[in-house]
mmCIF file as gemmi writes it, N, C-alpha and C atoms, coordinates in Angstrom:
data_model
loop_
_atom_site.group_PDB
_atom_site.id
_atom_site.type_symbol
_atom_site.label_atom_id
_atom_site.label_alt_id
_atom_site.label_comp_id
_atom_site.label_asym_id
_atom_site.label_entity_id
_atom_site.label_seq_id
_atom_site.pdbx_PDB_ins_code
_atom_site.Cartn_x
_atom_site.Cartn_y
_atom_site.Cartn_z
_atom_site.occupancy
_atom_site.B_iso_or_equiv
_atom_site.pdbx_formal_charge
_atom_site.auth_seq_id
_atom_site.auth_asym_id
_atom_site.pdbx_PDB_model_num
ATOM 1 N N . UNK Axp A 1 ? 112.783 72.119 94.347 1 0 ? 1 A 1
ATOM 2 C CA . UNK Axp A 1 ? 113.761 72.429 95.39 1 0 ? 1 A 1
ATOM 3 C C . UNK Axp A 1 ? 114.817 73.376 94.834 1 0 ? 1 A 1
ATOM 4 N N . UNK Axp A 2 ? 115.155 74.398 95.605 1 0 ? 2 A 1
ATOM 5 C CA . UNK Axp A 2 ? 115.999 75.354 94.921 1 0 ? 2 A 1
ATOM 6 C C . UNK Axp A 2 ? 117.631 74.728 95.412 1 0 ? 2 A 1
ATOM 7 N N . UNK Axp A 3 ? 118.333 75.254 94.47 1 0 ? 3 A 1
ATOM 8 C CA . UNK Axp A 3 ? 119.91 75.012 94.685 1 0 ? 3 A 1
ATOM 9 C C . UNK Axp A 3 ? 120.808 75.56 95.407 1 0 ? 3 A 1
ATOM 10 N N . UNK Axp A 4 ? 121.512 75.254 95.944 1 0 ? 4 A 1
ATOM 11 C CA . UNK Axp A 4 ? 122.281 75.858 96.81 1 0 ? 4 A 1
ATOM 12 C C . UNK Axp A 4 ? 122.751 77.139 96.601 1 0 ? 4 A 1
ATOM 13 N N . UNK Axp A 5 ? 123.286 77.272 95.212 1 0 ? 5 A 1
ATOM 14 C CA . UNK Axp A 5 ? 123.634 78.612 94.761 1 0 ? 5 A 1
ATOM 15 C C . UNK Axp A 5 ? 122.578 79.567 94.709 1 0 ? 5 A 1
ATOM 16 N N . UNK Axp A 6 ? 121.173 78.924 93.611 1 0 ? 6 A 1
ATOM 17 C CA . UNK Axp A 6 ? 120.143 79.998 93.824 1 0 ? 6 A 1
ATOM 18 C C . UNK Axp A 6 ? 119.568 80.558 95.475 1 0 ? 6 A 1
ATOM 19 N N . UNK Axp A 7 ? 120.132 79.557 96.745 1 0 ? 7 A 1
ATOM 20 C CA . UNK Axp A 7 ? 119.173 79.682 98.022 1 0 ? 7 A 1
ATOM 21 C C . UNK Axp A 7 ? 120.214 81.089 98.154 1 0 ? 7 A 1
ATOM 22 N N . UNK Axp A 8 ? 121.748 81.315 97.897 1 0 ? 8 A 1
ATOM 23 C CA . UNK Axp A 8 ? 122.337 82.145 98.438 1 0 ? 8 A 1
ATOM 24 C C . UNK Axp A 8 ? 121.956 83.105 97.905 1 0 ? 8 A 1
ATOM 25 N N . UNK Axp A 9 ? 121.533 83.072 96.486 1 0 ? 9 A 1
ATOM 26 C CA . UNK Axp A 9 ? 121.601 84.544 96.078 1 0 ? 9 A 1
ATOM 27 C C . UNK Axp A 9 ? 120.279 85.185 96.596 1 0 ? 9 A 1
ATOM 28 N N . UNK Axp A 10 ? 118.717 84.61 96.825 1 0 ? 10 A 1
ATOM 29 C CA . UNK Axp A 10 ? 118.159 84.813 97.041 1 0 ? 10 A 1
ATOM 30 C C . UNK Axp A 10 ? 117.785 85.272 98.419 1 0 ? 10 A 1
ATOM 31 N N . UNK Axp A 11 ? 118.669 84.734 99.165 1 0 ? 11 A 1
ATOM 32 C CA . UNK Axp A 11 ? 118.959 85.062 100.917 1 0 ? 11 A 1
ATOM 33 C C . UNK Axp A 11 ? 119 86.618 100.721 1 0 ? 11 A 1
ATOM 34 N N . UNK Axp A 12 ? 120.024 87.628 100.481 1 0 ? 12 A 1
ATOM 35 C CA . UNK Axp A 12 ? 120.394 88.536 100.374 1 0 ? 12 A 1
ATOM 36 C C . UNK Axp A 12 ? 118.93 89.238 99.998 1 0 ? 12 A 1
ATOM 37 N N . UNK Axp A 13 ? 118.406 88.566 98.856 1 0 ? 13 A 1
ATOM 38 C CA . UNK Axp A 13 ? 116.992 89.247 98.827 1 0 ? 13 A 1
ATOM 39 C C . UNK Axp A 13 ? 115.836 89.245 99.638 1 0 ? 13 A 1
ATOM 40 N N . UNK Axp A 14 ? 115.401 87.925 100.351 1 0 ? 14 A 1
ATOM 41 C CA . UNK Axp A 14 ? 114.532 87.838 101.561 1 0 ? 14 A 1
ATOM 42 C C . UNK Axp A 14 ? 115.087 89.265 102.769 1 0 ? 14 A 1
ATOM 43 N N . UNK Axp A 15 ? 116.634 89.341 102.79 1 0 ? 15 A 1
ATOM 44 C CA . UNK Axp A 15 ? 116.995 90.678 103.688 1 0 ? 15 A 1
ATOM 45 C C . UNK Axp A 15 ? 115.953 92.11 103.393 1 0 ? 15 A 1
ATOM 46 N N . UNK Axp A 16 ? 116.079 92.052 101.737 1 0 ? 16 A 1
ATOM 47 C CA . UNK Axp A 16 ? 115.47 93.488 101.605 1 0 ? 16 A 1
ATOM 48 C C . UNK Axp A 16 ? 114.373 93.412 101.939 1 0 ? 16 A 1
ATOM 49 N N . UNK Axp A 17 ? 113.085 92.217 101.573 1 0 ? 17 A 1
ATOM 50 C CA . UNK Axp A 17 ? 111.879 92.448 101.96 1 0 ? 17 A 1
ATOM 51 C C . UNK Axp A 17 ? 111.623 91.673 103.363 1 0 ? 17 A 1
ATOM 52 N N . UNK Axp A 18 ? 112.311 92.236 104.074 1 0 ? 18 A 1
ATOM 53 C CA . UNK Axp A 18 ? 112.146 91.507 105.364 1 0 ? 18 A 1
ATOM 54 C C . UNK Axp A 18 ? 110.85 91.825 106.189 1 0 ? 18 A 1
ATOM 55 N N . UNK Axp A 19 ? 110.768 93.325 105.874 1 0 ? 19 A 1
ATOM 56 C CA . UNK Axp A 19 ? 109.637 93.942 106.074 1 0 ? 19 A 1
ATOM 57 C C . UNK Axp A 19 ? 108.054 93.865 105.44 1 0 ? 19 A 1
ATOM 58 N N . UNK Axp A 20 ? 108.098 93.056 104.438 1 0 ? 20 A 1
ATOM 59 C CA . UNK Axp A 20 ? 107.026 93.026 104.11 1 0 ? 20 A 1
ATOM 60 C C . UNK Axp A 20 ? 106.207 91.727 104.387 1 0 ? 20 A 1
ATOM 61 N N . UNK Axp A 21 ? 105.231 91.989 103.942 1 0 ? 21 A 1
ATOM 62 C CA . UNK Axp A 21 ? 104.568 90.592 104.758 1 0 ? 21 A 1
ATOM 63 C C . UNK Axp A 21 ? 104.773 89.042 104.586 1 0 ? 21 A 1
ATOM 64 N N . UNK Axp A 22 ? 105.134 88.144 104.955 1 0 ? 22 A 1
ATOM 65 C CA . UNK Axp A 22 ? 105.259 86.648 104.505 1 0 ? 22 A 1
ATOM 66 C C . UNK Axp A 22 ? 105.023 85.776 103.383 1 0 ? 22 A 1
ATOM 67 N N . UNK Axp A 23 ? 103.328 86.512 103.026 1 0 ? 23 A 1
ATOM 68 C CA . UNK Axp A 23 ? 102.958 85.935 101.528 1 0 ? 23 A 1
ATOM 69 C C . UNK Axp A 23 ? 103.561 86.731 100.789 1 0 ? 23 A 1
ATOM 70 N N . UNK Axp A 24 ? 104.209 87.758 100.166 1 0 ? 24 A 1
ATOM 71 C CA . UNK Axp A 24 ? 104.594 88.305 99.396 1 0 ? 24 A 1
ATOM 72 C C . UNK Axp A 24 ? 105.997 87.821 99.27 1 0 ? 24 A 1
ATOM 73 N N . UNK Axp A 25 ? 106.932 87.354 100.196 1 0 ? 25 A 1
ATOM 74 C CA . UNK Axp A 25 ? 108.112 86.458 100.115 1 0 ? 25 A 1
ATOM 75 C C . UNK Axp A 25 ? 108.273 85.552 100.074 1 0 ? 25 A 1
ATOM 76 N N . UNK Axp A 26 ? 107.051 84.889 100.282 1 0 ? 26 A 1
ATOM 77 C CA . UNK Axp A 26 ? 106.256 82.967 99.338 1 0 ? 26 A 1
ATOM 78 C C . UNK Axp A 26 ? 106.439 83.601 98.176 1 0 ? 26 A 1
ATOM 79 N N . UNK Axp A 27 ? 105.472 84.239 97.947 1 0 ? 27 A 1
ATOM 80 C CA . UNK Axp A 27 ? 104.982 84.03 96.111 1 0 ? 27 A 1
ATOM 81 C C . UNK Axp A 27 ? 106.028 84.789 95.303 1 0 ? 27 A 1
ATOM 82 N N . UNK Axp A 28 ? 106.962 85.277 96.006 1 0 ? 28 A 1
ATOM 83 C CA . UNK Axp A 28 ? 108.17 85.546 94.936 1 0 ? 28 A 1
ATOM 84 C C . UNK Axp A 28 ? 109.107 84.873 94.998 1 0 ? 28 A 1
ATOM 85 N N . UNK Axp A 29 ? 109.386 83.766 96.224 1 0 ? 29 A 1
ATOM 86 C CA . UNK Axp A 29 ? 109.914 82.759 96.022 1 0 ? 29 A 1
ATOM 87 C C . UNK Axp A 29 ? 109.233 81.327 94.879 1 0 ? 29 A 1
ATOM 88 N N . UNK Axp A 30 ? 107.822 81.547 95.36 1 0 ? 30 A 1
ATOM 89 C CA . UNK Axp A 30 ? 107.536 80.993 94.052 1 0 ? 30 A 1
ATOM 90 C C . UNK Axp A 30 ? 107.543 80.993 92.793 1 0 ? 30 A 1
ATOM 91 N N . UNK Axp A 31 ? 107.774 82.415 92.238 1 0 ? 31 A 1
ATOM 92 C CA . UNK Axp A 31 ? 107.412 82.873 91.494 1 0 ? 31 A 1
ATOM 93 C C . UNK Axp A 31 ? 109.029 83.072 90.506 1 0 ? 31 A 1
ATOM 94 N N . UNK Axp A 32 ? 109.608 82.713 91.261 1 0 ? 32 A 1
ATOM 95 C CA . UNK Axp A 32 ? 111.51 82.231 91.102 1 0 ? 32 A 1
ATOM 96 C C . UNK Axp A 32 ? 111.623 81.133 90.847 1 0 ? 32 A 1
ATOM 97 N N . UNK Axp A 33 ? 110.998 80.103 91.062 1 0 ? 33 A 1
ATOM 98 C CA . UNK Axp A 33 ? 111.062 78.701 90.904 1 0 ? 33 A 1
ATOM 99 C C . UNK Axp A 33 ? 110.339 78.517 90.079 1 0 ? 33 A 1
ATOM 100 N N . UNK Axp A 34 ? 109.292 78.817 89.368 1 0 ? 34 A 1
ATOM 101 C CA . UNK Axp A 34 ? 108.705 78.387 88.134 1 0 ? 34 A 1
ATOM 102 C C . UNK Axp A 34 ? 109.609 78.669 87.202 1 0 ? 34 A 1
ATOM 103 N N . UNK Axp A 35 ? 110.118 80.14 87.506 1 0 ? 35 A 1
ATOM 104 C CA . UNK Axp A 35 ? 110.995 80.953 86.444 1 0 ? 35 A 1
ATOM 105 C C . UNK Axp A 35 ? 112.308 79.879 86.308 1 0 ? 35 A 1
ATOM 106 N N . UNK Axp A 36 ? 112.948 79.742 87.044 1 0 ? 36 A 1
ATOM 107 C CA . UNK Axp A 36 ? 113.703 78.703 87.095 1 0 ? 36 A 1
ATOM 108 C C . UNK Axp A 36 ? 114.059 77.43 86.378 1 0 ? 36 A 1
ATOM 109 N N . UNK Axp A 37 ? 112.268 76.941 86.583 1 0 ? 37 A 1
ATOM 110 C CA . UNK Axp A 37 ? 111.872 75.442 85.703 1 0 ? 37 A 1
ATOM 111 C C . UNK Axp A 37 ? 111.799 75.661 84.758 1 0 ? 37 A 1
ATOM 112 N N . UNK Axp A 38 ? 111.751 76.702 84.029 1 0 ? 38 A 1
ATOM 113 C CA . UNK Axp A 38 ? 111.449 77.106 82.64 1 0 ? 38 A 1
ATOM 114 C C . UNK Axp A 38 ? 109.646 77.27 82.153 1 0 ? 38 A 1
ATOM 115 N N . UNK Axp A 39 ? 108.498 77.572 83.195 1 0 ? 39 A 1
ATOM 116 C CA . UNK Axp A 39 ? 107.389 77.644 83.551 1 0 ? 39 A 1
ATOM 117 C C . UNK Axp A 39 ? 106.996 79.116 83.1 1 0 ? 39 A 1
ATOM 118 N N . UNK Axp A 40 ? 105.726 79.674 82.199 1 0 ? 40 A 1
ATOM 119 C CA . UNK Axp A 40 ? 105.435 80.601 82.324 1 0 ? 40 A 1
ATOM 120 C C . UNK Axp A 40 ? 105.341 81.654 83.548 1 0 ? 40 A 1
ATOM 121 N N . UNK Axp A 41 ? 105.788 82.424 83.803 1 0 ? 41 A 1
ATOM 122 C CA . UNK Axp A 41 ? 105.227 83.097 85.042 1 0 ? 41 A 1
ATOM 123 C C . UNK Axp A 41 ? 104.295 84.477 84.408 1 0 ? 41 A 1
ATOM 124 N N . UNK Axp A 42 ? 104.29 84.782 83.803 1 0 ? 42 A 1
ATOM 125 C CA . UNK Axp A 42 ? 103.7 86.036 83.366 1 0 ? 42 A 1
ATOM 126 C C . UNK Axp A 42 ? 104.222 87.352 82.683 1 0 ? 42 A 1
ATOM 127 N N . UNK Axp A 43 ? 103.612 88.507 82.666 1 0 ? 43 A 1
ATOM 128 C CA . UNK Axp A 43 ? 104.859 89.462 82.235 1 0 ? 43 A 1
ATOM 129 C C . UNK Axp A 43 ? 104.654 90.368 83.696 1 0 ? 43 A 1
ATOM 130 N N . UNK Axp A 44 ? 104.268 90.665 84.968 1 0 ? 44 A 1
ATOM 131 C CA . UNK Axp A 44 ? 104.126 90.919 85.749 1 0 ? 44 A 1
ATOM 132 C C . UNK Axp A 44 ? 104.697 90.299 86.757 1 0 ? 44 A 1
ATOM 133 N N . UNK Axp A 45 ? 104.797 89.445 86.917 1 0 ? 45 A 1
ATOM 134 C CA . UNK Axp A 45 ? 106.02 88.39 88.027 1 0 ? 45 A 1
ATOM 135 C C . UNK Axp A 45 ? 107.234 88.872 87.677 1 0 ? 45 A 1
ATOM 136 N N . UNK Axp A 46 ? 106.984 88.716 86.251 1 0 ? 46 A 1
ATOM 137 C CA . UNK Axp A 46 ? 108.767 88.322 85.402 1 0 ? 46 A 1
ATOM 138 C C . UNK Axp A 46 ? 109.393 90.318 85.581 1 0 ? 46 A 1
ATOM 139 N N . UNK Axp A 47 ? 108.139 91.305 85.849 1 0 ? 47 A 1
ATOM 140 C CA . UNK Axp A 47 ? 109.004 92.68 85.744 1 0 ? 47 A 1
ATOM 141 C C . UNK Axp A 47 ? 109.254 92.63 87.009 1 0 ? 47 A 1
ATOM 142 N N . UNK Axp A 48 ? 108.648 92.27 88.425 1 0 ? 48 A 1
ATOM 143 C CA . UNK Axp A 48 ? 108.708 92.285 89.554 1 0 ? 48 A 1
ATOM 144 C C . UNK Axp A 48 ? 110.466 91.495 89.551 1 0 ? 48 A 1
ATOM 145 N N . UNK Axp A 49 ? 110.336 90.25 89.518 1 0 ? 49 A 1
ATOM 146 C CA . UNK Axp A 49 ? 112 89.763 89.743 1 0 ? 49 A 1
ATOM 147 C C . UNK Axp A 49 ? 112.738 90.569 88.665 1 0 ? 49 A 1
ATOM 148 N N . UNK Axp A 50 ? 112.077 90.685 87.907 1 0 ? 50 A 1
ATOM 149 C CA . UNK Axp A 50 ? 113.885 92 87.312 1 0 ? 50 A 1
ATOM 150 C C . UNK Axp A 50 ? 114.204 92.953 87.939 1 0 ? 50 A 1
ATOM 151 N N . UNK Axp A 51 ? 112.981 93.971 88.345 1 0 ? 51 A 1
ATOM 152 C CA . UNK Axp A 51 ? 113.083 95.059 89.437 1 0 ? 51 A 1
ATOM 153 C C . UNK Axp A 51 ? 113.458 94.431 90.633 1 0 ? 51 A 1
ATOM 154 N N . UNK Axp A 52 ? 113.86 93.385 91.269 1 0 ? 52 A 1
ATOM 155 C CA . UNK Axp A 52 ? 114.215 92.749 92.366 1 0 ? 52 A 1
ATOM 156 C C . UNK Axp A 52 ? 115.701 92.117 91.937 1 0 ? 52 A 1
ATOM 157 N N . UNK Axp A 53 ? 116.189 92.499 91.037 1 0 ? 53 A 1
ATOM 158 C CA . UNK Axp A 53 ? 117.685 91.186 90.153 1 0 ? 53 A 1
ATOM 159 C C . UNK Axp A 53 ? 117.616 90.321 90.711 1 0 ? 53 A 1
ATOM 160 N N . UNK Axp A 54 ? 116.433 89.271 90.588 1 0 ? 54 A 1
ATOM 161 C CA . UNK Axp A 54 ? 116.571 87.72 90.674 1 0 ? 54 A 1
ATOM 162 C C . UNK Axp A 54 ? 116.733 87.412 89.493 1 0 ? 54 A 1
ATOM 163 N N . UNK Axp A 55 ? 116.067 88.299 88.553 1 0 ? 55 A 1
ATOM 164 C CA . UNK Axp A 55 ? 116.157 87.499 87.047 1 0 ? 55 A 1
ATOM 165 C C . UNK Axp A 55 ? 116.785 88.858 86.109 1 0 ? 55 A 1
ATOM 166 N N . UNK Axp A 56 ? 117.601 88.022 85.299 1 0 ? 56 A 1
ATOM 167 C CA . UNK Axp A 56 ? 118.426 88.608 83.848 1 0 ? 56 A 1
ATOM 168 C C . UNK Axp A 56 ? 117.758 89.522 83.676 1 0 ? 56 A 1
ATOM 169 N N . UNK Axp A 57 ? 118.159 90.854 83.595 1 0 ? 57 A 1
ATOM 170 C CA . UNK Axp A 57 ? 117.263 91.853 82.146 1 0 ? 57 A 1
ATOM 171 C C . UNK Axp A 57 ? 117.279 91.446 80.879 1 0 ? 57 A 1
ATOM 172 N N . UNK Axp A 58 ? 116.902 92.349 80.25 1 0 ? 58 A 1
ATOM 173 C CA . UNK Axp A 58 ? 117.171 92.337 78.613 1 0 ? 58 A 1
ATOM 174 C C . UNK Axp A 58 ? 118.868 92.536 78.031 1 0 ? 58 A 1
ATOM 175 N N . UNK Axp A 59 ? 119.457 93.342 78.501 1 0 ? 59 A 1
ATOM 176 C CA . UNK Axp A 59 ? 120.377 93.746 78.697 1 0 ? 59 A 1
ATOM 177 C C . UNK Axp A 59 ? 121.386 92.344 79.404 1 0 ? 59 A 1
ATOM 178 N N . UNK Axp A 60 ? 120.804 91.741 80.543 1 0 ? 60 A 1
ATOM 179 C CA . UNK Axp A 60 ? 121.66 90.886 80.521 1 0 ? 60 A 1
ATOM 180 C C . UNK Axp A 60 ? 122.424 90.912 81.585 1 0 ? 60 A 1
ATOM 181 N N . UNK Axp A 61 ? 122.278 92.064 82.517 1 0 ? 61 A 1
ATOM 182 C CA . UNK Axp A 61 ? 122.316 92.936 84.292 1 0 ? 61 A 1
ATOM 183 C C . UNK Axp A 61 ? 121.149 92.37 84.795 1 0 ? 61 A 1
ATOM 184 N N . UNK Axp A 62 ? 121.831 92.082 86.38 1 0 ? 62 A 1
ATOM 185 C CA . UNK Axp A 62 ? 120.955 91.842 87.229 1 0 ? 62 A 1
ATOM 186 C C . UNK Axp A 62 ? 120.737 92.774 88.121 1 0 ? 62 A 1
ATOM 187 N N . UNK Axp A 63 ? 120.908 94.056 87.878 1 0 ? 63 A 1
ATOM 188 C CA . UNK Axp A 63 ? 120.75 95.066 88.675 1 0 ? 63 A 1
ATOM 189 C C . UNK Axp A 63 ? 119.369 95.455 89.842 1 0 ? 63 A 1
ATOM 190 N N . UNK Axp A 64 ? 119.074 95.872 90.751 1 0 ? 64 A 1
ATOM 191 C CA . UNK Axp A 64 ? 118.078 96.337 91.535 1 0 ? 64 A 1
ATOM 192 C C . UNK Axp A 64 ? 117.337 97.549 90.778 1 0 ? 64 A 1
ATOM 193 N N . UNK Axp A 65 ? 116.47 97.503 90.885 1 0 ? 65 A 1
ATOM 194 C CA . UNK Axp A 65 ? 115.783 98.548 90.354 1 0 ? 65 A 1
ATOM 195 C C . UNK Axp A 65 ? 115.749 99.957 91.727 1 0 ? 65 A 1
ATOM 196 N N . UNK Axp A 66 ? 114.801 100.993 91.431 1 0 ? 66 A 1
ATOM 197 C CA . UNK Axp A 66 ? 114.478 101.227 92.585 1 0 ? 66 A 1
ATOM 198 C C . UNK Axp A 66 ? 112.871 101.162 93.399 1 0 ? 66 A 1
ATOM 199 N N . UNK Axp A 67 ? 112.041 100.43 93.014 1 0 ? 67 A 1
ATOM 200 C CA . UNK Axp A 67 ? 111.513 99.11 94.267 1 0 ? 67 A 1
ATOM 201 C C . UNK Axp A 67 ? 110.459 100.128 94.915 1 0 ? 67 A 1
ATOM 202 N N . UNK Axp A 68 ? 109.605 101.423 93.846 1 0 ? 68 A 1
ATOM 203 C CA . UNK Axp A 68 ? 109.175 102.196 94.531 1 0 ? 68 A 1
ATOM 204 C C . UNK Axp A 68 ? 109.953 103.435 95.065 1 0 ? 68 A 1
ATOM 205 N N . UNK Axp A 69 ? 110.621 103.754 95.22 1 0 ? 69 A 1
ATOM 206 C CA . UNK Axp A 69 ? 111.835 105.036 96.003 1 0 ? 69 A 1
ATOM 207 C C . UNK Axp A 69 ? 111.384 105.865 94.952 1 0 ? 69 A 1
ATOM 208 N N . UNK Axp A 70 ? 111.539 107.327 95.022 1 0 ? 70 A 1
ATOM 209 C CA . UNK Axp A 70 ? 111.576 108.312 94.108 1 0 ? 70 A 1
ATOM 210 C C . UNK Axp A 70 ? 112.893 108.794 93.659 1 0 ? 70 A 1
């Protein structure tokens, strides 16, 4: 179950991909909650939520990437 704080920050993000299809905003909500539990997710999940700032960079910014855009 996610936390109140993580549901807010993540709200703001369901906005951006509002447009995309349903399973793809499951499985990155899922894919937040393993990360969360302290659960492998991969190194492909884990670049997807950095390019999305759900999760820390290296650096230590949660910045947006740009998500595809040129």
């Amino acid at each position: 179950m996610l936390s109140l704080a993580l549901f807010a920050a993540f709200t703001s993000e369901l906005e951006k991909i509002a447009g995309r299809p349903r399973s793809m905003v499951s499985h990155t909500l899922k894919m937040l909650q393993h990360h969360e539990s302290g659960k492998d997710i991969g190194a492909t999940a884990r670049a997807r939520l950095k390019a999305r700032g759900l999760i820390a960079r290296a650096d230590g910014t949660k910045r947006t990437g740009k998500l595809g855009k040129s």
